[in-house]
PDBQT receptor file of N, H, CA, C and O in Angstrom, charges set to zero:
ATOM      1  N   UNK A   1       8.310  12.005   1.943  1.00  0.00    +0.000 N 
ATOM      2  CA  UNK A   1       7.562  10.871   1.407  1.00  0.00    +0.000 C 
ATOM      3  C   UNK A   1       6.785  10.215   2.549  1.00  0.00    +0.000 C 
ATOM      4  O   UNK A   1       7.218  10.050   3.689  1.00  0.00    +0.000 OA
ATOM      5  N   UNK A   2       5.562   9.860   2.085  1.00  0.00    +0.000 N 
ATOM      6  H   UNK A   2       5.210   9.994   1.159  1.00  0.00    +0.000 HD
ATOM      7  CA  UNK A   2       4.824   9.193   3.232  1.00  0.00    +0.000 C 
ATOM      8  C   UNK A   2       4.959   7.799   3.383  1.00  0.00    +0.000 C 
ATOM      9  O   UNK A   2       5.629   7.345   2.455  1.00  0.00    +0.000 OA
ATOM     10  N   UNK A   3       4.529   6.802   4.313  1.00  0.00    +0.000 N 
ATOM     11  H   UNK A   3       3.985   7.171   5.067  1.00  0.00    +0.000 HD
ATOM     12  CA  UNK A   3       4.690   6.064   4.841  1.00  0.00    +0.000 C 
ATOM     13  C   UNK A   3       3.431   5.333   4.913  1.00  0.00    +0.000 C 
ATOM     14  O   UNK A   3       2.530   6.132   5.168  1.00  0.00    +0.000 OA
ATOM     15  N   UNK A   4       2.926   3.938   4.772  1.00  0.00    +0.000 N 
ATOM     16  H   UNK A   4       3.658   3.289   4.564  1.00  0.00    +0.000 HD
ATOM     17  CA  UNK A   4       2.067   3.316   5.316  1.00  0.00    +0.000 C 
ATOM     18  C   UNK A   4       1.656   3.313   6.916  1.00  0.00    +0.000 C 
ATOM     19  O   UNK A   4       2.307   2.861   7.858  1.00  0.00    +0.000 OA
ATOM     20  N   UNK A   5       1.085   3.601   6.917  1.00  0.00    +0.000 N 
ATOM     21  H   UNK A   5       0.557   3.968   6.152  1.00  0.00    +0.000 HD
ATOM     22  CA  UNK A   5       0.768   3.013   8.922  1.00  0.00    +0.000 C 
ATOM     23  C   UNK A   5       0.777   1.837   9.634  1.00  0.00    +0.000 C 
ATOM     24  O   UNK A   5       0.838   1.714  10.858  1.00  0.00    +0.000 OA
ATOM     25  N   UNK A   6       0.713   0.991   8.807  1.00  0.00    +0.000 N 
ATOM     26  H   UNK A   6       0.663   1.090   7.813  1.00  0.00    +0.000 HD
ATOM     27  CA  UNK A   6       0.721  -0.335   9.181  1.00  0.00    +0.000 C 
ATOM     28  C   UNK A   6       1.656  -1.408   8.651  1.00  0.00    +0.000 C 
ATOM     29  O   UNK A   6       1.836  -2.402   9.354  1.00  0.00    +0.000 OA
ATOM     30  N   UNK A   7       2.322  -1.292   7.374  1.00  0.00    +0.000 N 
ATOM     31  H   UNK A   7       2.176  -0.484   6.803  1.00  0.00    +0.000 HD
ATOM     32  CA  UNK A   7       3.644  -1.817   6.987  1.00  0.00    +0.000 C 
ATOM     33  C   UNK A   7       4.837  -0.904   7.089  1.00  0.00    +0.000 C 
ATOM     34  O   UNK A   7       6.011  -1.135   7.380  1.00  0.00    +0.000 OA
ATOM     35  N   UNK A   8       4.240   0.128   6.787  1.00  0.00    +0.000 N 
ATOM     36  H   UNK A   8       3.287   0.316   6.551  1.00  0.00    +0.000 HD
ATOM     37  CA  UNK A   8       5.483   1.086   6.296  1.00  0.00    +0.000 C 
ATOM     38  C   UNK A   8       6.168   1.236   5.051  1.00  0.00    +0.000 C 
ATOM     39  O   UNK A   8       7.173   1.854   4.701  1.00  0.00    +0.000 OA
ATOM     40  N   UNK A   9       5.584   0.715   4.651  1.00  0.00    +0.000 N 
ATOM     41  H   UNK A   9       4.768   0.213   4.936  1.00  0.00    +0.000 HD
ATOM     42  CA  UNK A   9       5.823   1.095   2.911  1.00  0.00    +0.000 C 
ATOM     43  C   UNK A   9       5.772   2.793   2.186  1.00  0.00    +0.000 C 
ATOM     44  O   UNK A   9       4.834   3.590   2.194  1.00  0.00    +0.000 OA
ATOM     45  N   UNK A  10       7.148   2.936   1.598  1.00  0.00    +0.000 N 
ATOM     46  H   UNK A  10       7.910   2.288   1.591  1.00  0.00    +0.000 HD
ATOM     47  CA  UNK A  10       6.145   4.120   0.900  1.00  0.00    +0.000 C 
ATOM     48  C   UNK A  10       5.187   4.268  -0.289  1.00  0.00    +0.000 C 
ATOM     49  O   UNK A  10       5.161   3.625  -1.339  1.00  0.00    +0.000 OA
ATOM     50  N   UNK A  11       4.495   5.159   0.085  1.00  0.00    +0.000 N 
ATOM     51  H   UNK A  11       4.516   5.681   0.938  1.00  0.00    +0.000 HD
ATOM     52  CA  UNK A  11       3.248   5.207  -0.381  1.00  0.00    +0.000 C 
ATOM     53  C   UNK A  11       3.243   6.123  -1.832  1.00  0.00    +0.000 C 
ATOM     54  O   UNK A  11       4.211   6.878  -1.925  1.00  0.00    +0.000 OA
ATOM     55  N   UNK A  12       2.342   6.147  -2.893  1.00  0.00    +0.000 N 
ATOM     56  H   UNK A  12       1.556   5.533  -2.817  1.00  0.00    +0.000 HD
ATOM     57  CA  UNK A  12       2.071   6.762  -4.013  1.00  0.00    +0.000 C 
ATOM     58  C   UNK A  12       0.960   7.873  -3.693  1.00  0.00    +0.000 C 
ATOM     59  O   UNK A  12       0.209   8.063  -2.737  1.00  0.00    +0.000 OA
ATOM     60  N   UNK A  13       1.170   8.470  -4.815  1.00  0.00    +0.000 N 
ATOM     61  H   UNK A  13       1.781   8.315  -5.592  1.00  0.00    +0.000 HD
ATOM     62  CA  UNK A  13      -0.215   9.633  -4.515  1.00  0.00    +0.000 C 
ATOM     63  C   UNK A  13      -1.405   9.214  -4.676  1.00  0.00    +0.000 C 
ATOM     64  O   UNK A  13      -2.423   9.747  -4.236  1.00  0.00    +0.000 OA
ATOM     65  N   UNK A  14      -1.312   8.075  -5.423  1.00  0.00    +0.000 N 
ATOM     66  H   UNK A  14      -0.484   7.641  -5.780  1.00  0.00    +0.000 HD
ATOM     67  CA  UNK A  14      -2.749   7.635  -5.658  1.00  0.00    +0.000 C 
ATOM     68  C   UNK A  14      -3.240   6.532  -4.287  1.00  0.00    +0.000 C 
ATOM     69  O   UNK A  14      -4.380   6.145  -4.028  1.00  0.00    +0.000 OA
ATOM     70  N   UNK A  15      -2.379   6.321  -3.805  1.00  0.00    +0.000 N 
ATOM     71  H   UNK A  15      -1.453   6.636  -4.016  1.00  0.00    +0.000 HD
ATOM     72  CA  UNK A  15      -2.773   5.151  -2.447  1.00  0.00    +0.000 C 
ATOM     73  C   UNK A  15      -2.830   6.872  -1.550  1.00  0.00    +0.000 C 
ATOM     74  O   UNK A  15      -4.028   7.152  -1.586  1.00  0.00    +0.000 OA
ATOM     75  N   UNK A  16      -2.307   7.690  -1.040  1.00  0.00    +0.000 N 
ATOM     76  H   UNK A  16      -1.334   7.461  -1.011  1.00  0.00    +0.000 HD
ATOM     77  CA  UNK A  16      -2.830   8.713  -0.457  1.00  0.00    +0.000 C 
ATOM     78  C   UNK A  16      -4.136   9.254  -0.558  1.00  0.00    +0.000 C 
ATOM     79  O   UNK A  16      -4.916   9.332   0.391  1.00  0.00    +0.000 OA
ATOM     80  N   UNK A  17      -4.337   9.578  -1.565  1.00  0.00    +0.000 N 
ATOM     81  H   UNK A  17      -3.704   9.515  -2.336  1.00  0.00    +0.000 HD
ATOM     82  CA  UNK A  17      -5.576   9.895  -2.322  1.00  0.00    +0.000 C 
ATOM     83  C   UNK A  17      -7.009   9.137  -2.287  1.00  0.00    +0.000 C 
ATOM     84  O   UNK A  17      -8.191   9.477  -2.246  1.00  0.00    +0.000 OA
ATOM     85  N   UNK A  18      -6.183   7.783  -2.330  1.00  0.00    +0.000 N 
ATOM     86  H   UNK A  18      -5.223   7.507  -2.363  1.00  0.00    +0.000 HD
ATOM     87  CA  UNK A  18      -7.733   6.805  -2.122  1.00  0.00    +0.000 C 
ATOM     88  C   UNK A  18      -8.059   6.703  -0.658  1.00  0.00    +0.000 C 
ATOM     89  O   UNK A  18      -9.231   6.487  -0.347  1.00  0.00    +0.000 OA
ATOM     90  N   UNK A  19      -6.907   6.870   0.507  1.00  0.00    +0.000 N 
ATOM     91  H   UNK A  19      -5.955   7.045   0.254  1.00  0.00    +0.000 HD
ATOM     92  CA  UNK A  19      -7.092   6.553   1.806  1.00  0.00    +0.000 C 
ATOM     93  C   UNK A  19      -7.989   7.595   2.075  1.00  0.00    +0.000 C 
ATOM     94  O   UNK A  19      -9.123   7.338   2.481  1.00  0.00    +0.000 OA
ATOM     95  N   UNK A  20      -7.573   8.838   1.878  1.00  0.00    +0.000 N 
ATOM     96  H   UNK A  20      -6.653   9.047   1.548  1.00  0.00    +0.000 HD
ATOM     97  CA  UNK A  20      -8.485  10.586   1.764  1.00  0.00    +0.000 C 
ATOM     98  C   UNK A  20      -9.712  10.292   1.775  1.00  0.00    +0.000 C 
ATOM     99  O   UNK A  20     -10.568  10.546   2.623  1.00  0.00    +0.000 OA
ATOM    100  N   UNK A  21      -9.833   9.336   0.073  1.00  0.00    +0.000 N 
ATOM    101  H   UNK A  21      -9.137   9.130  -0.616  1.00  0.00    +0.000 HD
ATOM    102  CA  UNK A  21     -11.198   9.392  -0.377  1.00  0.00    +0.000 C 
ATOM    103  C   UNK A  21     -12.311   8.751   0.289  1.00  0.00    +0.000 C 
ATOM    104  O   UNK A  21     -13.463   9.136   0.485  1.00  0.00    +0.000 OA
ATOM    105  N   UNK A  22     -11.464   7.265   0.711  1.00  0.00    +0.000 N 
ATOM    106  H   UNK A  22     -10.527   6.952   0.552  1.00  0.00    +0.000 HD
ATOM    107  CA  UNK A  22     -12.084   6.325   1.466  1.00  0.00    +0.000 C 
ATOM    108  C   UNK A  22     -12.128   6.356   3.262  1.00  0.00    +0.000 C 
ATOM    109  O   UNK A  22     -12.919   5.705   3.944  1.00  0.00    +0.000 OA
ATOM    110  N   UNK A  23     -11.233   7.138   3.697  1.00  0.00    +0.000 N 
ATOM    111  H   UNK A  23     -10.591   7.668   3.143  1.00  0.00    +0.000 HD
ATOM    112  CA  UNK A  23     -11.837   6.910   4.940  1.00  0.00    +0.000 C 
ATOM    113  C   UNK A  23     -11.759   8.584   5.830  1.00  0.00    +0.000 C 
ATOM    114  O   UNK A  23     -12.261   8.907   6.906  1.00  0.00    +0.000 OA
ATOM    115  N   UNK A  24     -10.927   9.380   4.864  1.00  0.00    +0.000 N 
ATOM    116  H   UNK A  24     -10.519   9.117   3.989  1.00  0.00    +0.000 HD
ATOM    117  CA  UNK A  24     -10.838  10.456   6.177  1.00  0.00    +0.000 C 
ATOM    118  C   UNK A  24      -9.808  11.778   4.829  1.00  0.00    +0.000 C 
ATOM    119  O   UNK A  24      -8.717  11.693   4.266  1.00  0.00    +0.000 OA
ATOM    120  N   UNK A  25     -10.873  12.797   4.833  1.00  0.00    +0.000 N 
ATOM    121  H   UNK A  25     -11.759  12.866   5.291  1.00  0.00    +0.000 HD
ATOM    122  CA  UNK A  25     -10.590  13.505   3.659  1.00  0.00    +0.000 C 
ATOM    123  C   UNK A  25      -9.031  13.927   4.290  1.00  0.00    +0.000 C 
ATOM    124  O   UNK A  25      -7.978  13.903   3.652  1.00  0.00    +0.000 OA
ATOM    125  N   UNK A  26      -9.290  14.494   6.383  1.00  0.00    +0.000 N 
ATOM    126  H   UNK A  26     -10.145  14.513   6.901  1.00  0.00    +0.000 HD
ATOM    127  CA  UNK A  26      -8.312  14.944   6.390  1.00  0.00    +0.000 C 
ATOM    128  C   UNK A  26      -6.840  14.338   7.074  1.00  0.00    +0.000 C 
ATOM    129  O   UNK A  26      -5.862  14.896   7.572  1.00  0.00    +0.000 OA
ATOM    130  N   UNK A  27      -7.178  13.032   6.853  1.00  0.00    +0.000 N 
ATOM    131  H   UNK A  27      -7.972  12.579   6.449  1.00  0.00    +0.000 HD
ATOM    132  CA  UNK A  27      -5.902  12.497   7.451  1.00  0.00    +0.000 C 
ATOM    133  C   UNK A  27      -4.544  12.483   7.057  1.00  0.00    +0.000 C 
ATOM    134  O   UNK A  27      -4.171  12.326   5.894  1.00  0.00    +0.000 OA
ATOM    135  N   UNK A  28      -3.797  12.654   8.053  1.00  0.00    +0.000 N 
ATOM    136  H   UNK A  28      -4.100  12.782   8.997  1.00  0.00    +0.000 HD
ATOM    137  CA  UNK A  28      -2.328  12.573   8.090  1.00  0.00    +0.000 C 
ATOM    138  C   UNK A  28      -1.466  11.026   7.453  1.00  0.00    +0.000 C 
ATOM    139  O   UNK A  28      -0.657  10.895   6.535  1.00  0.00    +0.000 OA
ATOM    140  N   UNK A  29      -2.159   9.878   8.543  1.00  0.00    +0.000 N 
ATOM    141  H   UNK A  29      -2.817   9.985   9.288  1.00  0.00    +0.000 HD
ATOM    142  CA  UNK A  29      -1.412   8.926   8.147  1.00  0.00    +0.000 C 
ATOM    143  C   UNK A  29      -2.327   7.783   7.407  1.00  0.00    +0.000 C 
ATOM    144  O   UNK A  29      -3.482   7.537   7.755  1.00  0.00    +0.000 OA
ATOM    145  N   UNK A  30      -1.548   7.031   6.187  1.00  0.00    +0.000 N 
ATOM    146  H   UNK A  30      -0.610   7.231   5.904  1.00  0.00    +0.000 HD
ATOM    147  CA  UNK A  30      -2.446   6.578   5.570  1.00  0.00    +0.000 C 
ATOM    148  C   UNK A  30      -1.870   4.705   5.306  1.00  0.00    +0.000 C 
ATOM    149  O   UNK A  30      -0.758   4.185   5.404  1.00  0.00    +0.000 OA
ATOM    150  N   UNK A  31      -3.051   4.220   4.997  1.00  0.00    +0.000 N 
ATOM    151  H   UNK A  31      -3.954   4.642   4.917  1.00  0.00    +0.000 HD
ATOM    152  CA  UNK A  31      -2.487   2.939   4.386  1.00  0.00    +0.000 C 
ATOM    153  C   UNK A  31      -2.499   2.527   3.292  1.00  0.00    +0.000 C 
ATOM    154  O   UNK A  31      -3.574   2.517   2.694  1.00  0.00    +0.000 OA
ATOM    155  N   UNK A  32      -1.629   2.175   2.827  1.00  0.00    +0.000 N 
ATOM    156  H   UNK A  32      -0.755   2.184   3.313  1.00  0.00    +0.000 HD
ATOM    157  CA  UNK A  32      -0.811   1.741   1.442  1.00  0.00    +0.000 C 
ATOM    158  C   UNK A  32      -2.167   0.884   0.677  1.00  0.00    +0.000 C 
ATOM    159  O   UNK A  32      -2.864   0.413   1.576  1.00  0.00    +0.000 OA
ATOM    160  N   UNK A  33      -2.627   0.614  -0.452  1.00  0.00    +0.000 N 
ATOM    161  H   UNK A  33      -2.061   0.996  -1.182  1.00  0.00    +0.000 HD
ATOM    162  CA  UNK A  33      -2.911  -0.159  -1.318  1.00  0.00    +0.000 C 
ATOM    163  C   UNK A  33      -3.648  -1.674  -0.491  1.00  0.00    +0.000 C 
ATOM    164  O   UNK A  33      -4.786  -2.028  -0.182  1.00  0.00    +0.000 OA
ATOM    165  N   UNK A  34      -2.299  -2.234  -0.379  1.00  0.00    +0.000 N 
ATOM    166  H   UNK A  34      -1.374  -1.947  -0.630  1.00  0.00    +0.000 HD
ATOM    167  CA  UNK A  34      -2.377  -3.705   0.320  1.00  0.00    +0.000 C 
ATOM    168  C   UNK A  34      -2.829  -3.509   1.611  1.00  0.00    +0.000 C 
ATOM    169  O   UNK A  34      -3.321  -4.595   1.919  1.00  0.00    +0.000 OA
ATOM    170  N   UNK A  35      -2.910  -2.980   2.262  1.00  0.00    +0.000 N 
ATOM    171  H   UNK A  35      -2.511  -2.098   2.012  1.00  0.00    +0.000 HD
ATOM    172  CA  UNK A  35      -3.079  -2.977   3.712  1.00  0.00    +0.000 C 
ATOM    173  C   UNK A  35      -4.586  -2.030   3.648  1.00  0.00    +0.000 C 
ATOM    174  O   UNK A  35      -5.458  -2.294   4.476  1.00  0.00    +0.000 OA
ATOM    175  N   UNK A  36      -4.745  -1.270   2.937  1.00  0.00    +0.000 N 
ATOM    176  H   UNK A  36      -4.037  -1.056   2.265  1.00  0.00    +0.000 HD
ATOM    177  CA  UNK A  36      -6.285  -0.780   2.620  1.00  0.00    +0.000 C 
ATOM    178  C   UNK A  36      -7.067  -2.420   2.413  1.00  0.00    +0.000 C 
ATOM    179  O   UNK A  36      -7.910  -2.863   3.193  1.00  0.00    +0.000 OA
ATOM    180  N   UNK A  37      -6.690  -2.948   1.517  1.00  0.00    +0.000 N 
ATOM    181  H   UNK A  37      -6.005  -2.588   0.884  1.00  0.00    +0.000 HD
ATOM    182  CA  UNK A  37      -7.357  -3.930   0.562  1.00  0.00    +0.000 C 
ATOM    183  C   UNK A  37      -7.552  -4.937   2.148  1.00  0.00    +0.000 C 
ATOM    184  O   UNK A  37      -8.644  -5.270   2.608  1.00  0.00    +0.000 OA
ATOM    185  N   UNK A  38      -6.926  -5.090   2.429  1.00  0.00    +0.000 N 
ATOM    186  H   UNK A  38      -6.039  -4.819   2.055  1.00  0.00    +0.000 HD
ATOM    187  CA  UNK A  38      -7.114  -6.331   4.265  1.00  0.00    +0.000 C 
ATOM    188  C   UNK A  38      -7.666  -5.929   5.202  1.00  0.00    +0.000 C 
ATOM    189  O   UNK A  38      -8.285  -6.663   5.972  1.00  0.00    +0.000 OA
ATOM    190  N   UNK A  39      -7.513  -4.164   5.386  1.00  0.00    +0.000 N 
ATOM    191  H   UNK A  39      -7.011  -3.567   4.760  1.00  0.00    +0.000 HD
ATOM    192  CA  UNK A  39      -8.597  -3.978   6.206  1.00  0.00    +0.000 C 
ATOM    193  C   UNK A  39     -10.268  -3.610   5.824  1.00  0.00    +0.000 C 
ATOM    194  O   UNK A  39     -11.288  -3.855   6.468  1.00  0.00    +0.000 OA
ATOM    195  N   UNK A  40     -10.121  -3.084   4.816  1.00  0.00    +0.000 N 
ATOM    196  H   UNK A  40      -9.292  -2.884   4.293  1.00  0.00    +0.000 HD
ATOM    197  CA  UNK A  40     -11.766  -3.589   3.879  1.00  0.00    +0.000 C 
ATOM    198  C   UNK A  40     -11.933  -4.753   3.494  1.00  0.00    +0.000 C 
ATOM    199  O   UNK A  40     -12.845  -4.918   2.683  1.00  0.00    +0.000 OA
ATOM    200  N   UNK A  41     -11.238  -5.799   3.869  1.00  0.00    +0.000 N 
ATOM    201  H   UNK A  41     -10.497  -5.665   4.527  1.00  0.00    +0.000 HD
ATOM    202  CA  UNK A  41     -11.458  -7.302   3.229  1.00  0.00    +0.000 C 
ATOM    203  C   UNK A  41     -12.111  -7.107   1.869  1.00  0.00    +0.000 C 
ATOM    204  O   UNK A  41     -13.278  -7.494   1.826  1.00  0.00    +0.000 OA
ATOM    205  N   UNK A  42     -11.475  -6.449   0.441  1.00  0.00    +0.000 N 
ATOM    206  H   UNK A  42     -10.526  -6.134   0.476  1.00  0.00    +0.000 HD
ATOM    207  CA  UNK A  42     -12.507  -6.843  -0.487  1.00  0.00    +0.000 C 
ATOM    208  C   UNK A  42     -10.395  -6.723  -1.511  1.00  0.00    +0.000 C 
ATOM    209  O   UNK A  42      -9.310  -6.701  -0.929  1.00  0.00    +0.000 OA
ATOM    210  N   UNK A  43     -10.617  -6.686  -2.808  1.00  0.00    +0.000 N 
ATOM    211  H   UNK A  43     -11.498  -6.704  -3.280  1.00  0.00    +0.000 HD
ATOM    212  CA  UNK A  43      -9.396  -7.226  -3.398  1.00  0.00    +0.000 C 
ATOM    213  C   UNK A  43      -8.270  -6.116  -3.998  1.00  0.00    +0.000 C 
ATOM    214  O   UNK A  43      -8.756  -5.117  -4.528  1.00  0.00    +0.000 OA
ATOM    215  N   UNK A  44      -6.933  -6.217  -3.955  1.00  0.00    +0.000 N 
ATOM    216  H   UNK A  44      -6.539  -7.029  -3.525  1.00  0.00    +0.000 HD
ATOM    217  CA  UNK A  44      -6.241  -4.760  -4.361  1.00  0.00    +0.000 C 
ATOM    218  C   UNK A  44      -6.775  -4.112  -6.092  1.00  0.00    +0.000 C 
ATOM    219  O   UNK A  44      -6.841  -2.932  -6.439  1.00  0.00    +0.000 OA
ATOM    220  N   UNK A  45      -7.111  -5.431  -6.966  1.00  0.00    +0.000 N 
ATOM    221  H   UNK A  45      -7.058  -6.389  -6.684  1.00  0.00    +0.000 HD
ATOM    222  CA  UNK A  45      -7.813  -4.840  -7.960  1.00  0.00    +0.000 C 
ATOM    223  C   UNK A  45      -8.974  -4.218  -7.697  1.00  0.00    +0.000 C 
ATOM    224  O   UNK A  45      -9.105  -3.212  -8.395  1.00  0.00    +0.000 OA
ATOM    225  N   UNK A  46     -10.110  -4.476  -6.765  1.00  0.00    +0.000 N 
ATOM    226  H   UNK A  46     -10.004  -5.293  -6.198  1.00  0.00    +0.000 HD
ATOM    227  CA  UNK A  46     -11.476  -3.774  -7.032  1.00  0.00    +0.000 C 
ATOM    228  C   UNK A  46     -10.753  -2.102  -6.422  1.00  0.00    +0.000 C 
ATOM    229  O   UNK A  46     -11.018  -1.077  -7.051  1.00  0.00    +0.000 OA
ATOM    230  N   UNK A  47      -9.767  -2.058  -5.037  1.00  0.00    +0.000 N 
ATOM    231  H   UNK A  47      -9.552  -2.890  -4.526  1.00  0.00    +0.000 HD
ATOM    232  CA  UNK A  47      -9.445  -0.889  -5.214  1.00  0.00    +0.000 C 
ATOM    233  C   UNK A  47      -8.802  -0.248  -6.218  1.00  0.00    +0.000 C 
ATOM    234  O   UNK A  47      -8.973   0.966  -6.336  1.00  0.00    +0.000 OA
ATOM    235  N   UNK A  48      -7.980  -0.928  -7.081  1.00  0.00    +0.000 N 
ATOM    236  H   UNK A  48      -7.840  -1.913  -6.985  1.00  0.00    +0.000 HD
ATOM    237  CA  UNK A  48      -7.323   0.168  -8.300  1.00  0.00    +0.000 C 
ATOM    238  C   UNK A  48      -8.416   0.558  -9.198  1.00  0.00    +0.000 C 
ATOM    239  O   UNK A  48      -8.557   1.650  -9.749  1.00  0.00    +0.000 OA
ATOM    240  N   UNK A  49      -9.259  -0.593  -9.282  1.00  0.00    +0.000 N 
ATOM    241  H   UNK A  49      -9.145  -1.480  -8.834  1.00  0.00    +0.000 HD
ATOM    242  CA  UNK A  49     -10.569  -0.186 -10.237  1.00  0.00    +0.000 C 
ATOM    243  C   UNK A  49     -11.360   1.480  -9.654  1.00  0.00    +0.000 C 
ATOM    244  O   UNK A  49     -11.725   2.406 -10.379  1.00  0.00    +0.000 OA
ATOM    245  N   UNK A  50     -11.407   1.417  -8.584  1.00  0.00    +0.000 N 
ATOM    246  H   UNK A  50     -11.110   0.665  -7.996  1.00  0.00    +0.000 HD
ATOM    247  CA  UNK A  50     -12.350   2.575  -7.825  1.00  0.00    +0.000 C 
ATOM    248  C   UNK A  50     -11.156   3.693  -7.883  1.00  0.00    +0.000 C 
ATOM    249  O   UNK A  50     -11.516   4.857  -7.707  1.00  0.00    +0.000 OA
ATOM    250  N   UNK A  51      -9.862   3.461  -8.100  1.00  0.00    +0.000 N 
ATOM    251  H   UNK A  51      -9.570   2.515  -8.244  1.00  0.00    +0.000 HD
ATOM    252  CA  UNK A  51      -8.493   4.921  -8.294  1.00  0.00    +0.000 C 
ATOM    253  C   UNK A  51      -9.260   5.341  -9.765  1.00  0.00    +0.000 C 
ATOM    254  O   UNK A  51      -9.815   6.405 -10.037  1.00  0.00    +0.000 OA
ATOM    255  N   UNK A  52      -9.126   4.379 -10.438  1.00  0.00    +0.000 N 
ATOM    256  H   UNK A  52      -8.675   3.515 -10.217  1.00  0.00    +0.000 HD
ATOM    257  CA  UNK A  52      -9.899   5.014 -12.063  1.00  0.00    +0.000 C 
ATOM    258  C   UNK A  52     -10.975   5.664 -11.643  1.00  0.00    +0.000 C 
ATOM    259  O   UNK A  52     -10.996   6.745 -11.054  1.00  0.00    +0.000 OA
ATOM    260  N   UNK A  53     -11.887   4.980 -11.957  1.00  0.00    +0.000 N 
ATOM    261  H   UNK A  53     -11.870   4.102 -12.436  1.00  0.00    +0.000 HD
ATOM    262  CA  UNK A  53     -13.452   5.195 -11.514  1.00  0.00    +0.000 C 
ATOM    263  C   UNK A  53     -13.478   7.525 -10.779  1.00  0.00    +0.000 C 
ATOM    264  O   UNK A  53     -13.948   8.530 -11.312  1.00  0.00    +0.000 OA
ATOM    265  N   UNK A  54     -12.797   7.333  -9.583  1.00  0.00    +0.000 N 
ATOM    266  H   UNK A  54     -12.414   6.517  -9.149  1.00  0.00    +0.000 HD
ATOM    267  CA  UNK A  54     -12.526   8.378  -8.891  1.00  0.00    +0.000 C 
ATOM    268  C   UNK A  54     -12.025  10.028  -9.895  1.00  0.00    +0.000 C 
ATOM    269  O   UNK A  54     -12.497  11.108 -10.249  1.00  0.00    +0.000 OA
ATOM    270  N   UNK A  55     -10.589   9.087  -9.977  1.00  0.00    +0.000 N 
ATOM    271  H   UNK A  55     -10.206   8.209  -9.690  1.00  0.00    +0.000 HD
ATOM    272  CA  UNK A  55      -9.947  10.028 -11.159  1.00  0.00    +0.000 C 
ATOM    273  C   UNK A  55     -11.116  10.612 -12.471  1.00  0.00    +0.000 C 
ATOM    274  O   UNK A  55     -11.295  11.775 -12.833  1.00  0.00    +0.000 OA
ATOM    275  N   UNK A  56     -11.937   9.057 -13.097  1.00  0.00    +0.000 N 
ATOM    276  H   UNK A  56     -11.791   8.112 -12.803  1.00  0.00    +0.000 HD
ATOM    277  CA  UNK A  56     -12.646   9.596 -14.359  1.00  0.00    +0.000 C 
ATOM    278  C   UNK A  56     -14.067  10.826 -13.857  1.00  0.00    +0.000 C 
ATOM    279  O   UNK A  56     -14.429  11.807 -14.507  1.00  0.00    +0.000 OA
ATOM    280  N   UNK A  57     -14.496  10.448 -12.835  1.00  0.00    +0.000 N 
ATOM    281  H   UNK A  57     -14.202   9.651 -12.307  1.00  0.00    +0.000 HD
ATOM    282  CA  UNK A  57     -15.313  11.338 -11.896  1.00  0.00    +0.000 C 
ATOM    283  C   UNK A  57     -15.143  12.871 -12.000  1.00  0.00    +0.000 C 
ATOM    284  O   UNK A  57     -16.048  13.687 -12.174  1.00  0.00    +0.000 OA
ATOM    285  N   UNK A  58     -13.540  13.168 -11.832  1.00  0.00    +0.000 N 
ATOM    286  H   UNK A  58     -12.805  12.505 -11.691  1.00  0.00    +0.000 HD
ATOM    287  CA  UNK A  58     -13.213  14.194 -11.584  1.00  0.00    +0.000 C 
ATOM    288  C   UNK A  58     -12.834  14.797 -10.333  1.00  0.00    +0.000 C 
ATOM    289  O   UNK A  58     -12.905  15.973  -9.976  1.00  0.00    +0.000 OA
ATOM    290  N   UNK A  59     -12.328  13.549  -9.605  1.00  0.00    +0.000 N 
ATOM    291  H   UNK A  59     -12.270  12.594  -9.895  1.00  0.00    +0.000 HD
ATOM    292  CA  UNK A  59     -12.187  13.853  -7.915  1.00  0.00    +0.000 C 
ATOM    293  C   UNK A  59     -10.860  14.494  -7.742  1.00  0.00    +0.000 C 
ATOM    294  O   UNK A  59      -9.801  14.016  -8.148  1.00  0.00    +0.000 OA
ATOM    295  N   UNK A  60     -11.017  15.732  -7.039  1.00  0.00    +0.000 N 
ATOM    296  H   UNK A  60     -11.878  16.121  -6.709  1.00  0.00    +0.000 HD
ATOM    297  CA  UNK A  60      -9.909  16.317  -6.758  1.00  0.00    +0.000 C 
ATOM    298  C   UNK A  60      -8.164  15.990  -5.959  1.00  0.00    +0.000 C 
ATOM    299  O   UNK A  60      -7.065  16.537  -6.051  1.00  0.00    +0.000 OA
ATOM    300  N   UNK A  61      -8.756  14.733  -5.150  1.00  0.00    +0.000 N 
ATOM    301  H   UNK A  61      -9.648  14.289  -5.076  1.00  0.00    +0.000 HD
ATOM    302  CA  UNK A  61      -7.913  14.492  -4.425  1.00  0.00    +0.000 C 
ATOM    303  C   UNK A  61      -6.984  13.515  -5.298  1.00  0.00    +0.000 C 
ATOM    304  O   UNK A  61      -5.943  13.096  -4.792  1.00  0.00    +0.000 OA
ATOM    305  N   UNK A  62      -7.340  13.152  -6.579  1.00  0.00    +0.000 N 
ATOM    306  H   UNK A  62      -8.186  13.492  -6.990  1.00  0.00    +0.000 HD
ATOM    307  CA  UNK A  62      -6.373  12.519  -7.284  1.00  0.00    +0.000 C 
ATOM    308  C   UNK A  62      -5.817  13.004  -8.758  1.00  0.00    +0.000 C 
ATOM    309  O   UNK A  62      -5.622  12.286  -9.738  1.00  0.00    +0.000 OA
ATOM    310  N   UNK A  63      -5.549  14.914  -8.596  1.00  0.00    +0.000 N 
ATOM    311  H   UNK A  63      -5.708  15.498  -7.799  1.00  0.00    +0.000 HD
ATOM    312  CA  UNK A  63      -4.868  15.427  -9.556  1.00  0.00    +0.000 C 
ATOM    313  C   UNK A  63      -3.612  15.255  -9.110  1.00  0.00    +0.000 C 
ATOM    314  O   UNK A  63      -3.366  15.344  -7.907  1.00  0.00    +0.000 OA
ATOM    315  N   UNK A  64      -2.498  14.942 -10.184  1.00  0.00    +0.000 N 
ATOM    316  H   UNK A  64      -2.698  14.870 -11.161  1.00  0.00    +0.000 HD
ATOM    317  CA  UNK A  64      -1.369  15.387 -10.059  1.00  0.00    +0.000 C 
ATOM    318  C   UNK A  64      -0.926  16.685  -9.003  1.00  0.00    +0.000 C 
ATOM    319  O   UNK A  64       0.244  17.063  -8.948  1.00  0.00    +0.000 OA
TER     320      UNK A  64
């Protein structure tokens, strides 16, 4: 199970997936949801909104 980088929380596939999407297709370590949302300063809803958005797209990095 993965780990946040900066709290240490564990993480979901879909907070993996968005870190991928959003900053680095091939990274190892990622940040959780909340800690994405503070270092983009923008809100944890507009990111869950963009997990949909992604998924309805058809983006690979957030199949099961």
């Amino acid at each position: 199970m993965a780990h946040c980088k900066e709290c240490g929380r564990s993480l979901t596939k879909d907070e993996i997936a968005l870190h991928k999407k959003i900053y680095n297709r091939g990274a190892e370590e990622f940040f959780c949801i909340d800690c994405s949302s503070r270092y983009l300063d923008v809100s944890v809803d507009l990111l869950r909104q963009k997990i949909v958005e992604f998924k309805k797209m058809g983006c690979t990095l957030f199949e099961a």
